[in-house]
N, C-alpha and C positions, 0 to 999 in steps of 0.2 A: 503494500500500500504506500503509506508516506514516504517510507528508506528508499522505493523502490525509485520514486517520484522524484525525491531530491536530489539523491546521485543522478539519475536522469539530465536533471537540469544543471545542475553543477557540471557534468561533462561535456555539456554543450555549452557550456562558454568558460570553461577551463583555457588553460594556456597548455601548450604541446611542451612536455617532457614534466609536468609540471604535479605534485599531488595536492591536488585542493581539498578543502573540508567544511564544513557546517560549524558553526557555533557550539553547537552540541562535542562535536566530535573533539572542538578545540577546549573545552571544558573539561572531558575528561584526560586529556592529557595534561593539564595544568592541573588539576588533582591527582594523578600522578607524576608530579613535580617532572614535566617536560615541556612547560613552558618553552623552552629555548628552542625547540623545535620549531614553533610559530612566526609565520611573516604575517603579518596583517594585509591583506590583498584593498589597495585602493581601491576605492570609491564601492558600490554596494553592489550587487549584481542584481539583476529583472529575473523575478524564475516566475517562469507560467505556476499559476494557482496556487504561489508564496508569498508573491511581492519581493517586496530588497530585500536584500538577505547578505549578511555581512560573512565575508569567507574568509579562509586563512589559507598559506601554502604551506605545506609540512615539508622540511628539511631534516629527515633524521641523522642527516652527518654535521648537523650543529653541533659545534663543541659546547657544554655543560660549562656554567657559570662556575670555578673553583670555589671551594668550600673549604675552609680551612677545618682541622680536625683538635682534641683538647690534645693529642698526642704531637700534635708541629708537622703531619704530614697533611697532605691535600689531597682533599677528596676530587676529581674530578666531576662526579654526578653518572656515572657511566659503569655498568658490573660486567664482571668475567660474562656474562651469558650475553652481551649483545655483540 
């Protein structure tokens, strides 16, 4: 229904090599602290039977804001499994 709708629209006015996303989707990666993955995509897009609708492009070879740790090493934000 909706999921199917929005990717829909989203991939017809996406940029070529590009991974866009929804609000939603860019929410839960900012709850899972990957914010830093996020561009904020100018201006708003038109999506039939949505309205504007604010996208993001996911970058997940953004490097992770350092985090300094209480032991003096840095965390980069990034684990053995990715």
């Amino acid at each position: 229904g909706d999921t199917v709708n929005t990717a829909s629209r989203m991939e017809s006015s996406s940029v070529r090599n590009r991974i866009q996303c929804s609000q939603s989707v860019a929410d839960e990666l900012i709850l899972h602290d990957r914010a830093h993955w996020l561009e904020v995509r100018k201006g708003m897009i038109s999506a039939k039977g949505k309205g504007q609708m604010q996208t993001y492009f996911v970058n997940v070879h953004a490097n992770a804001p350092s985090t300094p740790r209480t032991d003096g090493t840095v965390d980069s934000g990034t684990s053995a499994d990715e």
